[in-house]
N, C-alpha and C positions, 0 to 999 in steps of 0.2 A: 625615535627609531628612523624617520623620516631623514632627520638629519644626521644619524649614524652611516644609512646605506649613499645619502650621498657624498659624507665623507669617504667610503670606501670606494665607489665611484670614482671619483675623483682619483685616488691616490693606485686603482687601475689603471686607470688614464695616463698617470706621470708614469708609471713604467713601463706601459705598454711606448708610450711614446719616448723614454728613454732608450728601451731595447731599438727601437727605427732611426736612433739618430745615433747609437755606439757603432751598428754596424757599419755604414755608409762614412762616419766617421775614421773608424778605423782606416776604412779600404783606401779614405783620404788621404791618410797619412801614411799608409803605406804607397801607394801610388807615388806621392810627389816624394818622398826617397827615393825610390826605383828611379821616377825618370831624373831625379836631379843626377841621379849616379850616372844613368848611360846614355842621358837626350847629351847634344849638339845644344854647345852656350851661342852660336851664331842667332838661334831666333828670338824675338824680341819676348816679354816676359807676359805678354798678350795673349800669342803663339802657345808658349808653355805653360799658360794656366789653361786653356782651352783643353789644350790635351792632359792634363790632370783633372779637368773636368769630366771630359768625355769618357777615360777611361776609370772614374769612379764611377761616375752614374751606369756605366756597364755590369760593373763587379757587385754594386748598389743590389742590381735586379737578385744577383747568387744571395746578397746578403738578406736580402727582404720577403726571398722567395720559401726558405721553411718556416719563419714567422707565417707570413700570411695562411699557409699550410693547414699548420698548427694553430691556427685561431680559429677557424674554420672549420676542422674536427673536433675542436672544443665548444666551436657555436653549437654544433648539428649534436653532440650529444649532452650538453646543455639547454637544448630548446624542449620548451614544454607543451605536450600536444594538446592541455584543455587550458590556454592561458587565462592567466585570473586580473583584477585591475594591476594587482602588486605587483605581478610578474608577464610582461608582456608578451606577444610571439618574439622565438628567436632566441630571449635573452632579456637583460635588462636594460637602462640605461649607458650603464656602462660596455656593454658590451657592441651598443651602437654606435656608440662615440667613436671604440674601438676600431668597427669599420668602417666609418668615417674616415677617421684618421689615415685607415690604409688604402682608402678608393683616395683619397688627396695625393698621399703620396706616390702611388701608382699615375697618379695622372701628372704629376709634377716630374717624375722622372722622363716621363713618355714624350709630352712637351717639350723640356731641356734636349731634349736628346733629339727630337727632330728639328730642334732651332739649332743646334750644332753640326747636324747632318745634311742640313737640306740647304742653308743662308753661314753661318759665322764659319766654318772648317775651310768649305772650299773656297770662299773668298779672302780667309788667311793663308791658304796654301798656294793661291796663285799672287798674292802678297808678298809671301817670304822668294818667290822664285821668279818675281819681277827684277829687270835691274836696274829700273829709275833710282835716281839720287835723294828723291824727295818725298816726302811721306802720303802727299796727297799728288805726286804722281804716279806712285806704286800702288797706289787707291785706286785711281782711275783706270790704272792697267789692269788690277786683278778683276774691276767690277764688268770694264771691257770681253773677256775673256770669259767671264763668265754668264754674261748675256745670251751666248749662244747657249749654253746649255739649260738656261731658264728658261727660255723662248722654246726650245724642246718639248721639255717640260709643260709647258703652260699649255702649248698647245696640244701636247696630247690629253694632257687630262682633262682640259677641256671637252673634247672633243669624244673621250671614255663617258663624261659626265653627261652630255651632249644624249649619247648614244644610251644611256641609264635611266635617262628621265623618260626618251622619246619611246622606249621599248616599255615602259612602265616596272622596269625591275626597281624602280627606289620605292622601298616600302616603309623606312624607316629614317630617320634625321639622317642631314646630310654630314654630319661628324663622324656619325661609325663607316659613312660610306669612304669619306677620306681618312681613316686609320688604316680599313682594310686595305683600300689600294697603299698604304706607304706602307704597311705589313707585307705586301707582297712582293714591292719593290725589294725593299730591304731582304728577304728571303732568297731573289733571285742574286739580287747582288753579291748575299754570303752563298748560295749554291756554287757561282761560276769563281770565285773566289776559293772555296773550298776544294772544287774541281779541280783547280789549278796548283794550289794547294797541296794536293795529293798526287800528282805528278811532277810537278818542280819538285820539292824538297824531296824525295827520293832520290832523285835525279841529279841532286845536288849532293848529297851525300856520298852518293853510287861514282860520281866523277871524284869526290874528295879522296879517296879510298884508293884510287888510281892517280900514282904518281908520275906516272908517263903521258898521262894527258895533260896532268897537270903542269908540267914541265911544257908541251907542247903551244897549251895557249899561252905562258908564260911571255916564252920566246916571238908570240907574235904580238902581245902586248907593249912587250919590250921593244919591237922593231916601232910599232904607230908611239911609243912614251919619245922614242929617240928624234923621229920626225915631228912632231913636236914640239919638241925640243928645240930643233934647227929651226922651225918657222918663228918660233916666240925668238931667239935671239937675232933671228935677220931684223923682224921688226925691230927689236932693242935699237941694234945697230941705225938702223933709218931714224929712226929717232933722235938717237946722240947726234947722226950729222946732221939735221934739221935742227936740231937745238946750235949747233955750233954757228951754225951757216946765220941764224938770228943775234946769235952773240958777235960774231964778226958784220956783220950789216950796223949791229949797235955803237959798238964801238967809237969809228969814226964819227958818228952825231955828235957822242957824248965828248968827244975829246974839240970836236966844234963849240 
């Protein structure tokens, strides 16, 4: 019997843990179709697995989030209120595994997601929009540039943490203390985002829609493309006769 329910256990287990890797799975392989179809081939395949990264472990959460639901209201009306040695509080073996399994994954996503968010994104995005020649001086430029905004960083939390300890509000480890401030962060960032959001894209729509304006910035697009235009081939020009003016300098050496 004993080794009945832990083969059944067990065999819980595999699909509980199948069902957590179909879904995330899935959103993978839909992801990197989508952006293989409409990303920009200029960024390096670093760049683009990142963001097929980031934007599964996003969609990850949708996929994980009625599982975890549904495990949950199957815990709470599966738990037995006078538990016996057989059957423990909560559930069984298997059923602890189960949330095991899903406090890992949750914590695994959350992780990923703040190592992408906080150190690997924006040091590849001031990366791809460096214009060194060289790998490790587009390195140095992105990590330069993003020094200031670490140093920000650093020291206000510090200085939040500073201010948490001396007031005696930490009452609990200091890991929930730093989830909730990046939960917060992250919250304001999609607020003012959202905000914007919802005034741009109307906005943008509401101009589409009007084809007199659209014509209007058109025409002064058109004027700054045209000047432009003029300055990139004066340079040209300076060029070709600086290139000539070394060719005729040459010359006469070579024919010495």
């Amino acid at each position: 019997v004993a080794r009945a329910g832990g083969r059944s256990r067990m065999v819980e287990l595999s699909r509980d843990a199948a069902l957590l890797i179909c879904g995330p799975t899935s959103v993978f392989l839909l992801t990197t179709c989508t952006l293989f179809r409409f990303a920009e081939r200029r960024p390096n395949c670093l760049s683009f697995l990142t963001s097929v990264l980031g934007v599964t472990l996003s969609f990850s959460i949708v996929a994980v989030v009625p599982y975890d639901v549904w495990h949950a209201l199957a815990a709470q009306k599966g738990a037995s209120p006078t538990p016996t040695p057989q059957q423990p509080p909560g559930g069984g073996g298997g059923e602890a595994q189960t949330a095991s399994l899903l406090r890992r994954s949750w914590a695994a996503i959350y992780w990923t997601t703040t190592l992408l968010c906080y150190l690997l994104c924006p040091v590849l995005m001031e990366f791809e929009a460096s214009g060194d020649f060289t790998v490790s001086a587009r390195l140095r430029t992105s990590l330069r540039r993003n020094a200031a905004f670490y140093a920000v960083y650093i020291v206000a939390g510090s200085a939040a943490l500073v201010w948490l300890i001396v007031s005696g509000e930490v009452h609990t480890d200091l890991e929930s203390w730093c989830i909730a401030a990046s939960n917060a962060w992250g919250l304001l960032v999609l607020t003012v985002l959202m905000g914007f959001g919802l005034v741009g894209v109307p906005r943008h729509l509401w101009r589409l829609a009007d084809p007199q304006e659209q014509l209007q910035r058109l025409y002064v697009s058109a004027v700054m493309k045209d000047e432009l235009r003029l300055s990139r081939l004066f340079e040209l020009q300076d060029a070709m006769d600086q290139v000539r003016a070394e060719l005729t300098l040459q010359q006469p050496a070579s024919a010495a």
